[in-house]
C-alpha positions in Angstrom: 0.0 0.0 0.0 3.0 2.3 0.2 3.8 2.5 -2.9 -0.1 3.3 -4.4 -0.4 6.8 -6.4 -3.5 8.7 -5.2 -6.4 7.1 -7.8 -8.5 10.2 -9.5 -11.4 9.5 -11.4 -11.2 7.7 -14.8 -13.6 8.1 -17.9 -14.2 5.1 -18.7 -12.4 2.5 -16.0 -14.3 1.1 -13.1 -12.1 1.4 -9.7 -11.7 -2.5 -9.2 -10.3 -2.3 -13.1 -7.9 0.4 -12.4 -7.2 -1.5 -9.6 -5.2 -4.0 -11.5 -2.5 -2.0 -12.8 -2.3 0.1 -9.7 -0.9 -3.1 -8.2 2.2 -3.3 -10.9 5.9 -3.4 -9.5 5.8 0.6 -9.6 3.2 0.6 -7.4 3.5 -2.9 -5.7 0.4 -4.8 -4.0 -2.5 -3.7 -1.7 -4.0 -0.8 -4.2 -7.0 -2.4 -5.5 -10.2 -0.7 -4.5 -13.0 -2.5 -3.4 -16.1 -3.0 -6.1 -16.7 -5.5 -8.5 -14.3 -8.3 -9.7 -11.2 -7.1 -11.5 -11.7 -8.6 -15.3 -9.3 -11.0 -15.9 -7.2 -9.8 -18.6 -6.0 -6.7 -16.8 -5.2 -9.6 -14.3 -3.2 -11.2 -16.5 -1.4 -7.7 -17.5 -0.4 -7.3 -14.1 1.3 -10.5 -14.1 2.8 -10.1 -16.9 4.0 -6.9 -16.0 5.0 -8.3 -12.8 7.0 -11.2 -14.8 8.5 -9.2 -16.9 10.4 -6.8 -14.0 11.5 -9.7 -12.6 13.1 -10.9 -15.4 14.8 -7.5 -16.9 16.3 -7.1 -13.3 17.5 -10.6 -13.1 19.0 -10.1 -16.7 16.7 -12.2 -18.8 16.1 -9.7 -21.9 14.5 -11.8 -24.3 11.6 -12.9 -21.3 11.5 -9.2 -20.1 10.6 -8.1 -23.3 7.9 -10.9 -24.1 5.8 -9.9 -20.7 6.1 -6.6 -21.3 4.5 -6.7 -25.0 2.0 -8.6 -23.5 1.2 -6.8 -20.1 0.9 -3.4 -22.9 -1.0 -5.8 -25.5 -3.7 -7.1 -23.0 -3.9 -2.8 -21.4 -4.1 -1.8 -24.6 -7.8 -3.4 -25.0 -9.0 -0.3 -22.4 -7.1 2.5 -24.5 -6.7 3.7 -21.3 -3.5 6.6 -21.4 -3.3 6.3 -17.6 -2.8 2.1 -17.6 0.0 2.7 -20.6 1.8 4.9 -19.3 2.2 2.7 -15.9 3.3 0.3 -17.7 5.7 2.3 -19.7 7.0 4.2 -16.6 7.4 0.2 -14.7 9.7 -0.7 -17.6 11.4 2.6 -17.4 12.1 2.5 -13.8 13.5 -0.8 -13.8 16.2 0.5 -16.6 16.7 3.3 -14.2 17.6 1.1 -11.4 20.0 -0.9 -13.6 21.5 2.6 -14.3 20.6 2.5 -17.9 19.1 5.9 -18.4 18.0 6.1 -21.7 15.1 7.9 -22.9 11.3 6.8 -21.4 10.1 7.0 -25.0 7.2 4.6 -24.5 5.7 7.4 -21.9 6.2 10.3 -24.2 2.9 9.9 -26.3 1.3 9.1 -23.5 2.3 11.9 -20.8 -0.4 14.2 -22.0 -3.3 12.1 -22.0 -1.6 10.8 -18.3 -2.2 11.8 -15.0 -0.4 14.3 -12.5 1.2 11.6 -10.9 2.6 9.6 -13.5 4.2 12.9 -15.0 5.8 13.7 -11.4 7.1 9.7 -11.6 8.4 10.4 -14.6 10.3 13.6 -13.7 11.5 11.7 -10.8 13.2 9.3 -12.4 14.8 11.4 -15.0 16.2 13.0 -11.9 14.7 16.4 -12.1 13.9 16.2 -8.4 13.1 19.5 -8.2 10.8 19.4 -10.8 8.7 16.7 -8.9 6.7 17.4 -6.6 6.8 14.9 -3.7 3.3 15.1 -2.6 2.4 13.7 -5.6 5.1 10.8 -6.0 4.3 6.9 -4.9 4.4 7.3 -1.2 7.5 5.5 -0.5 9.6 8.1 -2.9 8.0 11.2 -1.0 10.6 10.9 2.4 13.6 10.6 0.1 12.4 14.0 -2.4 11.3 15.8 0.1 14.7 15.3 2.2 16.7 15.9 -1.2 14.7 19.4 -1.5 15.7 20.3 2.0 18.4 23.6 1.0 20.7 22.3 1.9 20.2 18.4 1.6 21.6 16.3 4.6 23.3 13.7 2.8 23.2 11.5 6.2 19.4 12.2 6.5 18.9 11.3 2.4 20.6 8.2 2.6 19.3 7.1 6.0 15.9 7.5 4.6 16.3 5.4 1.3 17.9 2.6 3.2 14.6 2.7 5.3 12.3 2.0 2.6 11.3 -1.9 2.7 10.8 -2.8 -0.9 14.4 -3.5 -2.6 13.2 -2.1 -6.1 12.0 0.9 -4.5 15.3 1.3 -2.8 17.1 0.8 -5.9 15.1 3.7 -7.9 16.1 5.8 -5.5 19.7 5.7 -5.0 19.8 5.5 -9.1 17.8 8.6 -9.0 20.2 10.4 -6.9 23.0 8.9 -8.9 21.6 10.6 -12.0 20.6 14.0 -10.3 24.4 14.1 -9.3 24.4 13.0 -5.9 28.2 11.8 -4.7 28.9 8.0 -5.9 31.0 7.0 -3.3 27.6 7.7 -1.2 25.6 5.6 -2.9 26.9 2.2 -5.0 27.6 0.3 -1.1 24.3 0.2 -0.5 22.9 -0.3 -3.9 25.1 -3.1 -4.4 23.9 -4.8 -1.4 20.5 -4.3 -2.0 20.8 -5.6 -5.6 22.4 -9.0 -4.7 20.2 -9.4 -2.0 17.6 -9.9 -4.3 20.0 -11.6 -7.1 19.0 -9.1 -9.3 22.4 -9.7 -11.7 20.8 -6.8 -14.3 21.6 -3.8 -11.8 23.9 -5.7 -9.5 26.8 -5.8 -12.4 25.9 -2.2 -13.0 26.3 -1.2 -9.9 29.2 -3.2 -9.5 31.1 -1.6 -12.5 30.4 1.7 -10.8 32.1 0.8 -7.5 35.3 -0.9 -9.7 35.6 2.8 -11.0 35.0 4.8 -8.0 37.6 2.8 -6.2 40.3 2.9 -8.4 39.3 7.0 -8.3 39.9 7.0 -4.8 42.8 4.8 -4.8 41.3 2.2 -3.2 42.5 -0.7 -5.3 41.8 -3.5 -2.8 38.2 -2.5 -2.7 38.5 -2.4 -6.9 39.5 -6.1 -6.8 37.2 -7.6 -4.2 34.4 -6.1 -6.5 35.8 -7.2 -9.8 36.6 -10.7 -8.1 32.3 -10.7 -7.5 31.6 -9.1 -11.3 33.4 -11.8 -12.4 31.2 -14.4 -10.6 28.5 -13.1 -11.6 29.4 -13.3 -15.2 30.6 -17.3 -14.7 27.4 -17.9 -13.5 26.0 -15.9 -16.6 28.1 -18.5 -19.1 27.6 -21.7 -17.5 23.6 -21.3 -17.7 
């Protein structure tokens, strides 16, 4: 329930239907809204949408991208903007939390026909913090912007606060967030690291990983630059005996 946007009224969707997709990884569980049954094939896109994080995280491209034609096939039926564009800003913020930042072009035709909260989600993870407003972010992002507004930002407070926040993916967003806003590095890859093998999430855990290899070395701390390379390499055994 902590990670549910604020639901405002939709044209055409019941509230059990918008439900559904309120309960995607971006938003995680316990947001459906009480009412008549959920049809079943925006059931099955939150599943698939579901699936599909999972596997992008866990570094299984070719399944990632399967669930996540179908979780958009299956919303698609509603030609709902609002169910779209979660699902567009899901695959995005997984990308973001494996520190590839490229563009969220899947939201782009869909921003204006969106709600106010997916368009703050979507500043948010481009990093234009102050361009969110945190009231309107998923409520386990509002702590961690509204400390990062503070002038000036308490980097003990900031990072105290995302390590607080209970659901790893969440955690993740954040501290990439920061990353890409131009918070310090040293500051943040630890704790992403551990969050990301925690999970065995080998998408964002190698990224991360390659980020403390360099940061090290910056800080001429080569022992920590080997121990880290010694578990990238690991990881990518792993990768080439499966």
């Amino acid at each position: 329930m902590t990670h549910c946007l604020r639901k405002t009224a939709q044209p055409s969707l019941g509230k059990a239907a918008l439900g559904a997709l309120f309960a995607i990884p971006l938003f995680l569980t316990g947001c459906a809204s009480p009412g008549p049954p959920t049809p079943g094939f925006l059931l099955q896109a939150q599943s698939s949408l579901s699936q599909a994080t999972e596997a992008y995280l866990a570094g299984d491209s070719r399944r990632a991208a399967i669930e996540f034609s179908r979780a958009k096939s299956l919303s698609q039926r509603t030609g709902q903007a609002r169910l779209l564009a979660r699902i567009a800003l899901t695959q995005c913020a997984a990308q973001v939390a494996s520190l590839h930042w490229e563009p969220c072009d899947a939201f782009s035709p869909l921003a204006q026909d969106s709600g106010i909260e997916e368009q703050a989600y979507h500043r948010y993870l481009l990093g234009s913090i102050a361009d969110a407003d945190p009231r309107l972010l998923p409520a386990v992002h509002q702590p961690v912007a509204q400390a990062l507004l503070e002038k000036p930002a308490d980097p003990t407070k900031v990072i105290t606060r995302i390590n607080a926040v209970e659901q790893p993916l969440s955690r993740l967003i954040a501290f990439s967030v920061l990353l890409r806003s131009g918070w310090p590095i040293e500051s943040l890859w630890p704790s992403a690291v551990r969050t990301a093998e925690g999970q065995g999430w080998r998408r964002p855990l190698l990224a991360w990983l390659e980020l403390g290899i360099a940061n090290s070395k910056s800080q001429g701390n080569e022992g920590m630059a080997q121990q880290l390379a010694r578990q990238r390499d690991r990881i990518l055994d792993a990768k080439a005996q499966n």
